[in-house]
ROLO-238331 format. One record per residue (C-alpha): residue number from 1; residue in one letter; chain; x, y, z. Coordinates in steps of 0.2 Angstrom, whole numbers, plus 2048, in hexadecimal, padded with zeros to 3 digits. Layout:
{r NUM, 'A', 'A', {X, Y, Z}};
...
// end
This chain:
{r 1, 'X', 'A', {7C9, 7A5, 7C2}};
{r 2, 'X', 'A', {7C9, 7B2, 7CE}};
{r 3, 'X', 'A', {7D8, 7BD, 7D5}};
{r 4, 'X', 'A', {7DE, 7BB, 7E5}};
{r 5, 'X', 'A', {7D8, 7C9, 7F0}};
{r 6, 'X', 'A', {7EB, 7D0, 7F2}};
{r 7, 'X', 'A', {7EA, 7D5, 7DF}};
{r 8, 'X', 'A', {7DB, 7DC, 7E2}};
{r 9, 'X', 'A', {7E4, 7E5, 7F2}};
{r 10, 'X', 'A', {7F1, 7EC, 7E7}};
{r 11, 'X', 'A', {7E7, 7F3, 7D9}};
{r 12, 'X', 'A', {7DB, 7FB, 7E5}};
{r 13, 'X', 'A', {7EC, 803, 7EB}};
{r 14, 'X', 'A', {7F2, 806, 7D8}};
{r 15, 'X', 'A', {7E2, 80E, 7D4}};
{r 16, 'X', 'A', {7E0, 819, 7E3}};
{r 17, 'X', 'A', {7F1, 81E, 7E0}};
{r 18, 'X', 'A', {7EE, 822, 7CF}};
{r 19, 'X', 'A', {7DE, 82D, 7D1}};
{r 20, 'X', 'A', {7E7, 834, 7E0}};
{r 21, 'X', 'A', {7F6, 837, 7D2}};
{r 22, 'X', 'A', {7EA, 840, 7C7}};
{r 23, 'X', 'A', {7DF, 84B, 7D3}};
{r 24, 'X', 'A', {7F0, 853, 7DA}};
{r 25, 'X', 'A', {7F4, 857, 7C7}};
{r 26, 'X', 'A', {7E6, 85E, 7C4}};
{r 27, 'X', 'A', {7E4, 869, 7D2}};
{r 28, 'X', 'A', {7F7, 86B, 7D9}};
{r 29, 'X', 'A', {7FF, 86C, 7C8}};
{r 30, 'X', 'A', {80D, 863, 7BF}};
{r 31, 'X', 'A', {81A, 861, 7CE}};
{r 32, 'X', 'A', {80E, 85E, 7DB}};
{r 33, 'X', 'A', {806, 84F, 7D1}};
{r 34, 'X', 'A', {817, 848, 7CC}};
{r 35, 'X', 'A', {81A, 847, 7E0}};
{r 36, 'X', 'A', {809, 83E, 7E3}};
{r 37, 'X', 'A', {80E, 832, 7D6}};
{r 38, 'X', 'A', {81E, 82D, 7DC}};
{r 39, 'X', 'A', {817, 82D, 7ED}};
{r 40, 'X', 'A', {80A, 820, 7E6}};
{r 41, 'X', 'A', {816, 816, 7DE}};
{r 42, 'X', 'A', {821, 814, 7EC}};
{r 43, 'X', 'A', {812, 80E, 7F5}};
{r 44, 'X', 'A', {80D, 802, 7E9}};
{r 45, 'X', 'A', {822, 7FB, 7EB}};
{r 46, 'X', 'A', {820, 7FB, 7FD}};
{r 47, 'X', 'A', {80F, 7EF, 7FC}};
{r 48, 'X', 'A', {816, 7E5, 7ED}};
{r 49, 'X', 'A', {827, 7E2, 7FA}};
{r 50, 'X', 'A', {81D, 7E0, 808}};
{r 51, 'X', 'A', {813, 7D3, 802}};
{r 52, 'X', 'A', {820, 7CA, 7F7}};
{r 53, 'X', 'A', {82B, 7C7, 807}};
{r 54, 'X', 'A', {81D, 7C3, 812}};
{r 55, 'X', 'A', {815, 7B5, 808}};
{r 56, 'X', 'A', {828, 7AE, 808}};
{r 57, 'X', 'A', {828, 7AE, 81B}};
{r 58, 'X', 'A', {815, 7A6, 81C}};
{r 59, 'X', 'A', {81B, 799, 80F}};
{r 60, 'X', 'A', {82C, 796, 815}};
{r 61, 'X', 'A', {834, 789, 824}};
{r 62, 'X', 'A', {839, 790, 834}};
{r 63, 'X', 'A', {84D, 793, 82D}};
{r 64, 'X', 'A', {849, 79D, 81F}};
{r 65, 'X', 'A', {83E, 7AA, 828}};
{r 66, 'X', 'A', {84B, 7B2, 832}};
{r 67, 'X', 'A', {853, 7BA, 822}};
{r 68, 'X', 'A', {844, 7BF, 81C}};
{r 69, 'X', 'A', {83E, 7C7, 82A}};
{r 70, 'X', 'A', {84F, 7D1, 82A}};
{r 71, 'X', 'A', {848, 7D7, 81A}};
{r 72, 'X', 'A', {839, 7DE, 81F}};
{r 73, 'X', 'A', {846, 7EA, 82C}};
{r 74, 'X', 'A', {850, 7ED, 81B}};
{r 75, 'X', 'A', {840, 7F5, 812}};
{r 76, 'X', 'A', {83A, 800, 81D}};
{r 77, 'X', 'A', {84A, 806, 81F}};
{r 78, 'X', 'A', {84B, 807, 80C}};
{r 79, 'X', 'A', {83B, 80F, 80B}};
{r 80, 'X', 'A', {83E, 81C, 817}};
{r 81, 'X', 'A', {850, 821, 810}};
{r 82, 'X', 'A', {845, 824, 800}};
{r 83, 'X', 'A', {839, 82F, 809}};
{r 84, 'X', 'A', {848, 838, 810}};
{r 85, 'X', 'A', {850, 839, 801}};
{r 86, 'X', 'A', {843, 83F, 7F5}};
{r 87, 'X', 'A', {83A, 84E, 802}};
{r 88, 'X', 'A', {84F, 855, 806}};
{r 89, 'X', 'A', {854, 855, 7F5}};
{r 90, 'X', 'A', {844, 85D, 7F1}};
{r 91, 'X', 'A', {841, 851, 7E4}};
{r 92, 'X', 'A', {82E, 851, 7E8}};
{r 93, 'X', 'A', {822, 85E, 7EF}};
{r 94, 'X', 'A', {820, 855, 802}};
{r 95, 'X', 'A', {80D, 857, 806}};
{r 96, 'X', 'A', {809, 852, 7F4}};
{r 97, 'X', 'A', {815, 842, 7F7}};
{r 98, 'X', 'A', {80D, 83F, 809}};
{r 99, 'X', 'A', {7FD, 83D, 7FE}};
{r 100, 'X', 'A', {805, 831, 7F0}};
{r 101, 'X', 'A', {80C, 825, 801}};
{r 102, 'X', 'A', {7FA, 827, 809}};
{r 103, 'X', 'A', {7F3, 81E, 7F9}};
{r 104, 'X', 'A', {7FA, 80E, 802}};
{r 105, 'X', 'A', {7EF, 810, 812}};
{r 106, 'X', 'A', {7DF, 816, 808}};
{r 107, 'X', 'A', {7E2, 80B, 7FC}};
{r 108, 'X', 'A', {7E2, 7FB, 807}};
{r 109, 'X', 'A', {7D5, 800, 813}};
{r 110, 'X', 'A', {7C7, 803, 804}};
{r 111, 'X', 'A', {7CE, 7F2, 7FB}};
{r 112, 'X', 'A', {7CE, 7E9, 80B}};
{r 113, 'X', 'A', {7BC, 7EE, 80E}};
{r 114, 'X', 'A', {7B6, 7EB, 7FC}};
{r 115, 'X', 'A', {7BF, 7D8, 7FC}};
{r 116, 'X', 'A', {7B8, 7D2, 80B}};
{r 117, 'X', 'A', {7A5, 7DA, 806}};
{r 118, 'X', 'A', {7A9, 7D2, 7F5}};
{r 119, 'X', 'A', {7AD, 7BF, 7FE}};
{r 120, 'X', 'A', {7A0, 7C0, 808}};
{r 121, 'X', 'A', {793, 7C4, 7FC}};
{r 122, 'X', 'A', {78B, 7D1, 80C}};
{r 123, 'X', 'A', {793, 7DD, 816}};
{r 124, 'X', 'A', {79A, 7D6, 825}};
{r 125, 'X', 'A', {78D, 7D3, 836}};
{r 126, 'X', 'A', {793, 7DC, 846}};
{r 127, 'X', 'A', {797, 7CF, 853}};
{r 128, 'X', 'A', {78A, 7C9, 85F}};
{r 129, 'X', 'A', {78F, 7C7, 871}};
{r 130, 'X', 'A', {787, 7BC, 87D}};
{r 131, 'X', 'A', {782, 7BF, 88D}};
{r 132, 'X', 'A', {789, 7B9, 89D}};
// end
């Protein structure tokens, strides 16, 4: 049995977080790859949240999607109080933790592209257009 290619999204995110993690360490030092770690982390959450509430909204009836939707408002806004929160208390070095939160981006983009060439069993074909 294979795993859905949302599991394979989230470890593509993990991983790349992960190396991300340990390059900073390596080259930036203790403080600066704890940053890029928690930065990672706190991408993973926002992916895991993200997707948890938006299979609830693709699976649920047209009353209970209101409230979840609210809650999609309410993470972001968690999120980005956590962002605040960790770079003014200086909790975190901030480019190195603007590295750990870009783990997210990079980390769908190359899992995105390795699930759909993985689907397909061929890299995708550029669309033909006709003409008229």
């Amino acid at each position: 049995m294979t795993k859905p290619p949302s599991d394979r999204l989230v470890l593509s995110v993990a991983l790349f977080g992960a190396g991300v993690s340990l390059a900073s360490f390596a080259l930036g030092g203790g403080f600066a790859g704890l940053s890029t770690a928690v930065g990672s982390v706190l991408a993973l959450v926002n992916l895991v949240v993200l997707r948890s509430i938006v299979l609830r909204v693709v699976a649920g009836d047209i009353h209970t999607k209101l409230p979840l939707l609210s809650l999609i408002f309410l993470k972001m806004g968690v999120l980005m109080f956590l962002v605040y929160l960790f770079i003014s208390k200086q909790w975190v070095e901030p480019v190195a933790f603007t590295i750990g939160l870009s783990s997210l981006v990079v980390g769908l983009i190359s899992g995105s592209l390795f699930v759909s060439r993985r689907a397909s069993g061929e890299p995708v074909a550029p669309v033909q257009r006709s003409e008229s």
